[in-house]
C-alpha positions in Angstrom: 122.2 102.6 93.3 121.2 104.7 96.4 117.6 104.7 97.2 115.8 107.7 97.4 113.8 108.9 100.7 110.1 109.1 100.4 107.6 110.8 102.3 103.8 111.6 102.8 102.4 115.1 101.5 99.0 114.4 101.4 96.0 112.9 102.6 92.3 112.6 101.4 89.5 110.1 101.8 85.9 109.3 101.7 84.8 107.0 104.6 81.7 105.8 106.4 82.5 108.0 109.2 83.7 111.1 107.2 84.1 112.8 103.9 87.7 114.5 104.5 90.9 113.4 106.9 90.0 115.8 109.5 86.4 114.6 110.4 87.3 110.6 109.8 90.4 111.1 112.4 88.0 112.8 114.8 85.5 109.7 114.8 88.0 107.7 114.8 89.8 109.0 118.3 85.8 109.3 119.3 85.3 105.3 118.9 82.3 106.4 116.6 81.0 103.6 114.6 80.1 103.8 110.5 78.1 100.9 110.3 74.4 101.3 109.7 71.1 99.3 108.3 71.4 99.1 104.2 69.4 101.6 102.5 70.8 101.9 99.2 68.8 98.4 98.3 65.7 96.5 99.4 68.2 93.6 101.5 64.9 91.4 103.1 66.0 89.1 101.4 69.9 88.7 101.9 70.8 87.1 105.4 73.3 90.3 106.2 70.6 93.7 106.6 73.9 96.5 107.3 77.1 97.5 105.8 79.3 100.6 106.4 78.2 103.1 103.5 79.6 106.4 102.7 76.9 109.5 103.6 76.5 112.9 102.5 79.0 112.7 99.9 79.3 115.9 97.7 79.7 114.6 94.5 79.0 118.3 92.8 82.1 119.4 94.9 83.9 117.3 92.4 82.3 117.1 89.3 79.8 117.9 87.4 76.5 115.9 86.5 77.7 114.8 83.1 80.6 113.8 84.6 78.8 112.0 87.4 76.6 110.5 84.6 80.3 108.5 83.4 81.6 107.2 86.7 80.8 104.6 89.0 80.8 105.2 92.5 83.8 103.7 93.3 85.5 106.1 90.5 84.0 109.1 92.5 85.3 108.0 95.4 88.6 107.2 94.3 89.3 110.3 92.5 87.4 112.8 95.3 89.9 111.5 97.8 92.7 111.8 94.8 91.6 115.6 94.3 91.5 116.1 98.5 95.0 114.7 98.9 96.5 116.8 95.8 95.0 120.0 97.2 96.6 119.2 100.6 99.7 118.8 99.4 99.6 121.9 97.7 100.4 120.4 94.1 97.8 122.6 92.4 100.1 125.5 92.8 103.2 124.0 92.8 105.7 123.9 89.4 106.4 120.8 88.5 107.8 118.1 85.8 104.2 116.4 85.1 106.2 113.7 83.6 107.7 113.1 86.9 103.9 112.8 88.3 102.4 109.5 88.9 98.8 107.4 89.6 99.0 104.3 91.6 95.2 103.7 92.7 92.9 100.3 92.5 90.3 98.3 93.8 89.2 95.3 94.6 86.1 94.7 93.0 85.7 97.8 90.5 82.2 99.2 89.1 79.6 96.8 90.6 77.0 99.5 90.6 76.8 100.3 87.2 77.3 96.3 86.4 74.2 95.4 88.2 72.3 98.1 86.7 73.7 97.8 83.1 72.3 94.2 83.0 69.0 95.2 84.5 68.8 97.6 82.0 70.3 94.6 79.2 67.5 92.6 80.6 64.4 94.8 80.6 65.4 96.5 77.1 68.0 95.0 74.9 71.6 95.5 73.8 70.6 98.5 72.0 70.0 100.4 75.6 73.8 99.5 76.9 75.6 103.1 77.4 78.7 103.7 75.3 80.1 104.8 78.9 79.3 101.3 80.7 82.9 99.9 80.1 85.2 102.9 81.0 82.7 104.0 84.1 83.6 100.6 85.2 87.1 99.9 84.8 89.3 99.5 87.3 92.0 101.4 86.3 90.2 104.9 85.5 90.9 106.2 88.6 94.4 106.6 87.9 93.8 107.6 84.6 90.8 109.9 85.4 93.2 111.7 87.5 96.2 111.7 85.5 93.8 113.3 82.7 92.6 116.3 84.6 95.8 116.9 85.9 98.0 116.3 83.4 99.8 113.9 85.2 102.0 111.8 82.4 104.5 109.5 84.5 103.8 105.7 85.9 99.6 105.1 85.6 99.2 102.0 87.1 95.9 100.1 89.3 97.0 97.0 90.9 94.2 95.0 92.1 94.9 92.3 94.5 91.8 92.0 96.6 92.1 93.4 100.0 95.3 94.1 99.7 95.1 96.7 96.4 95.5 99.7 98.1 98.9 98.9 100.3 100.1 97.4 97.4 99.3 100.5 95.0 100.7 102.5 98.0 104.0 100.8 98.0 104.3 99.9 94.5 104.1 104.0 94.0 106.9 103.9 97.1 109.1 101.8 94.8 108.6 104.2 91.8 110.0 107.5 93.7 112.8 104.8 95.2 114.4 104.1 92.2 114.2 107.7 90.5 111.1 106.5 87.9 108.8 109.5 89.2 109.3 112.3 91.9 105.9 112.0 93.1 103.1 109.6 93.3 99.2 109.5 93.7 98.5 106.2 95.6 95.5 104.1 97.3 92.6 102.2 96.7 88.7 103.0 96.8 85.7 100.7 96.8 81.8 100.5 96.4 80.3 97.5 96.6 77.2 97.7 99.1 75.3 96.0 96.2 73.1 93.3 96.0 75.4 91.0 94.4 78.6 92.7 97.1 76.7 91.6 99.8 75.0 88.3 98.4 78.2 87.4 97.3 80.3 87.5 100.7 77.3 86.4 102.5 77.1 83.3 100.4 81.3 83.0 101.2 80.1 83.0 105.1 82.5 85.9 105.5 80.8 88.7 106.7 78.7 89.2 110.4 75.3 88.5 110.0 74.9 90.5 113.5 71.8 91.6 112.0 70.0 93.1 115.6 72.7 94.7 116.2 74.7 96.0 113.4 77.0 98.6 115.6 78.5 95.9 117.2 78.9 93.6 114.6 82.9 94.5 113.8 84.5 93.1 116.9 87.9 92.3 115.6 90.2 89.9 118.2 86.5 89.4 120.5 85.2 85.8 121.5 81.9 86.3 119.5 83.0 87.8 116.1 81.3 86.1 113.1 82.4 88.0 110.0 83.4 91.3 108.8 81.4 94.1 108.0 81.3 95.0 104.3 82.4 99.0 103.8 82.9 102.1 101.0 84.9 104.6 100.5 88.7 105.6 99.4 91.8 106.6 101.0 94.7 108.3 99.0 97.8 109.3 100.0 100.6 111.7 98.2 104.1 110.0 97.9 106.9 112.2 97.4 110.8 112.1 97.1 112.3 113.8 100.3 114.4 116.4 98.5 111.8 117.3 96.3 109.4 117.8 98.8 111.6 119.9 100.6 112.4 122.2 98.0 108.6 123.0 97.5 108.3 124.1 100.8 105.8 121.2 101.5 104.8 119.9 104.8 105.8 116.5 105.5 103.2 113.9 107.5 105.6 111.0 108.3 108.3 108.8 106.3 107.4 105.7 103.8 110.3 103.6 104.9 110.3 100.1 103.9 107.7 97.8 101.8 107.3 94.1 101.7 104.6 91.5 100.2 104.3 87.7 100.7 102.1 85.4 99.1 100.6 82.1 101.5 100.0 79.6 98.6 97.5 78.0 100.7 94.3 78.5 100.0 91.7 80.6 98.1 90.0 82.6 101.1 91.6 81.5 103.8 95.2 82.8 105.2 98.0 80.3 105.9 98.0 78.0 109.2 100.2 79.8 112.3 100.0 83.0 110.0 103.3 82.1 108.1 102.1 84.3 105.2 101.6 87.8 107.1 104.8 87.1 109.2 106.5 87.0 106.2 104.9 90.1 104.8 105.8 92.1 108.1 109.4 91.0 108.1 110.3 91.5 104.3 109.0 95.3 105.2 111.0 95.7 108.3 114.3 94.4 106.4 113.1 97.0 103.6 113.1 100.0 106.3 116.5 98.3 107.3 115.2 98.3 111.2 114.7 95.4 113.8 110.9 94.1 114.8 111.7 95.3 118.4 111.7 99.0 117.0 108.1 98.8 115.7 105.7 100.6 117.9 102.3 100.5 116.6 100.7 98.0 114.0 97.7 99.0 112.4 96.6 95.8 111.6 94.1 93.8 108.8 92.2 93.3 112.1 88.8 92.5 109.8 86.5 90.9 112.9 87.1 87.0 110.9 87.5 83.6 113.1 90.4 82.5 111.2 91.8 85.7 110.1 92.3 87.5 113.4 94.0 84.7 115.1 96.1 84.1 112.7 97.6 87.7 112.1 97.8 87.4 116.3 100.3 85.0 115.9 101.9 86.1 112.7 102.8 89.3 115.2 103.7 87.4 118.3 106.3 84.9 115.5 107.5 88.1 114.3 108.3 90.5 117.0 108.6 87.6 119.8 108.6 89.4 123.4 108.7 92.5 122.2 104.7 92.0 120.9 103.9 92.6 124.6 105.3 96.2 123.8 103.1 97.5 120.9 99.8 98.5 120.8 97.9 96.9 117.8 94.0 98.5 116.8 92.2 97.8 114.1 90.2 100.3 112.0 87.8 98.4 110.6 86.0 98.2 113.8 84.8 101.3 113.4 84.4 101.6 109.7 84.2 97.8 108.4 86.1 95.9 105.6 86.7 98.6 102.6 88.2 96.1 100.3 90.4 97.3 98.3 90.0 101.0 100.1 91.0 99.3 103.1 94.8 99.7 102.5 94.4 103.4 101.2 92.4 104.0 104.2 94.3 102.4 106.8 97.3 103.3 105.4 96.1 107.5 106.1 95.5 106.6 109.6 98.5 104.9 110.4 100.4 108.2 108.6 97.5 110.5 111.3 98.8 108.4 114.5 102.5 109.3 113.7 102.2 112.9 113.0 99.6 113.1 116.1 101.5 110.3 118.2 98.3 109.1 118.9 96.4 105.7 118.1 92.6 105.5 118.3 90.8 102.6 120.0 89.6 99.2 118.8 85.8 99.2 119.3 83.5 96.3 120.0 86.7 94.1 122.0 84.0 93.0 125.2 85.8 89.6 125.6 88.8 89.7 124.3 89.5 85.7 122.5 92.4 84.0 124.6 94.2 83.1 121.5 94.9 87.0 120.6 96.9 88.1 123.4 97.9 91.2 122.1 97.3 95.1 123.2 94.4 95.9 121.4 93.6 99.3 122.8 90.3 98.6 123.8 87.6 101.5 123.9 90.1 103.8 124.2 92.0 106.7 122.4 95.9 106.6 123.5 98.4 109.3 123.4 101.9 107.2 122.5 105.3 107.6 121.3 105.4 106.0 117.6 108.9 106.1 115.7 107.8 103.1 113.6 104.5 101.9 112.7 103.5 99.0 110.4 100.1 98.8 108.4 99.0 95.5 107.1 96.3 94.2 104.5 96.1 90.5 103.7 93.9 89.3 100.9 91.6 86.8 99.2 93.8 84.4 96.9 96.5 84.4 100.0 98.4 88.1 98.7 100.1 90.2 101.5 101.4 93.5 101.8 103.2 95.3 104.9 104.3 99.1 104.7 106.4 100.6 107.5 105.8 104.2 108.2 108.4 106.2 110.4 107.7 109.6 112.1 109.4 112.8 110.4 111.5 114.9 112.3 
């Protein structure tokens, strides 16, 4: 069986440096920073004071309040970045075969908001207080089936969670459906809202995040000497798959090419990534066999790049094993030091700007790099935003519990 050729009709996110594509790309290529002191809670307490939340988020542009009443945050941000992509693409006023229609979005962690204040509300005044709406405001996998209710959209509903990794795998696990002629068009991503007390208590108490507390700006510095931990972020990033011809014949416009997938597990350890970066190399390569190309013809990696000891040497080397000599060709950036660690929206997310630097041929900067560690000797665009030609581009997200996933992206001509 032939497979079919996918491509990328829309875009829409929620990030901590923008509420649509358009404004996130421009702080982006501006080396603007999202990360900020915590507001949302008291955190005197916690040993990390910042995060990168989402601001002035519209949620009326999306819903109403009795609808905002019954989601989470992280089920308005996934489906306001699932309604900004589906307007871009122009599905609203399209005819089409909703059974032909599908919703591939997760995340990591799921409703942690209304957990937290479902039990202090258990707490302070019984069972009999506990909303009918807790569970499905909660629930991962209401996203996809939010959106496939107020559109109508009846083919493949799935939400793969896979920590950091759940949006690039929801990406190309909706990839795979369109491949193999199981849906003509697919709503993909992650999104992700836990700047919590128990979100950040919780990776603080796993030493994982950057307790740069004095200088929270600074405090993502993926691939430099002094990083310490990443920097916990929100938000959502979606992205429309659709099969080539079908895309075509709706007039639509086209951002860039899905062309190949692959996933590795490390079966090493529960947080952190396998020695020499066996695991990610693997991931890479069982992508670029998918898009049936050679390393050497990957341009840009948009890597997980998430400001760890362990993790960004390691991915260093995974690329160095991979591509050999030719790693001295690519320029590799990682978003996250401008927007932090989105869990499972990091995938989504990522995934929208490595689609953005092929249609633009442009990648942005990697902020924070002000002594570049010896051990990652890789072209990290530092500080600044570079025009480039991009044919192929890889974007990467490695996970908690040792998962992988690796999507190559391919300009459209």
């Amino acid at each position: 069986m032939q497979k079919r050729r996918v491509v990328v009709t829309g875009l829409g996110c929620i990030s901590p440096v923008g509420n649509t594509v358009k404004d996130m790309w421009s702080a982006l290529n501006k080396g603007v920073s999202g990360v900020e002191p915590i507001t949302v809670f008291d955190p005197s307490e916690m040993s990390v004071k910042f995060s990168a939340p989402i601001n002035n988020f519209k949620a009326e542009k999306y819903f109403d309040i009795k609808e905002q009443r019954k989601l989470d945050l992280f089920m308005q941000y996934g489906m306001a970045a699932g309604i900004d992509a589906i307007t871009d693409s122009g599905l609203e006023d399209a005819e089409l075969d909703l059974e032909r229609i599908g919703v591939a979005i997760g995340s990591g962690i799921g409703g942690l908001p209304s957990i937290e204040k479902m039990h202090d509300t258990y707490n302070k005044s019984g069972a009999k207080r506990i909303s009918p709406f807790f569970i499905p405001a909660t629930i991962i996998n209401m996203i996809s089936g939010n959106l496939s209710i107020k559109y109508g959209y009846k083919g493949p509903n799935i939400s793969i969670v896979t920590a950091c990794t759940t949006g690039t795998h929801n990406i190309g696990e909706g990839f795979r459906q369109i491949q193999y002629s199981h849906a003509d068009l697919m709503i993909c991503g992650g999104a992700e809202m836990a700047t919590t007390p128990l979100g950040i208590g919780g990776f603080a108490a796993a030493r994982a995040l950057s307790t740069r507390n004095d200088d929270p700006q600074k405090a993502s510095r993926p691939w430099d000497v002094d990083r310490d931990g990443f920097v916990l972020g929100d938000g959502a990033g979606v992205l429309v798959l659709e099969e080539l011809e079908h895309a075509k014949r709706r007039g639509a416009k086209i951002y860039a090419e899905v062309s190949g997938y692959g996933m590795s597990a490390d079966a090493y350890h529960m947080t952190l990534p396998s020695e020499n970066g066996e695991g990610a190399q693997r991931s890479m390569k069982n992508a670029i066999c998918d898009a049936n190309i050679k390393p050497e013809d990957i341009n840009y990696i948009n890597a997980h790049g998430t400001s760890t000891p362990a993790g960004d040497i390691v991915e260093a080397k995974a690329v160095n094993s991979l591509l050999g000599s030719h790693s001295k060709n690519i320029i590799v950036n990682s978003t996250k030091s401008m927007i932090g660690h989105l869990l499972g929206a990091a995938g989504g997310v990522e995934a929208l700007v490595t689609v953005m630097s092929l249609k633009y041929q442009r990648v942005h900067q990697t902020i924070n790099v002000d002594n570049q560690d010896p051990e990652c000797d890789l072209d990290f665009n530092i500080n600044s935003s570079k025009a480039m030609e991009i044919k192929y581009a890889l974007s990467n997200s490695f996970g908690f519990g040792g998962t992988n996933g690796s999507i190559v992206f391919s300009k459209y001509d």
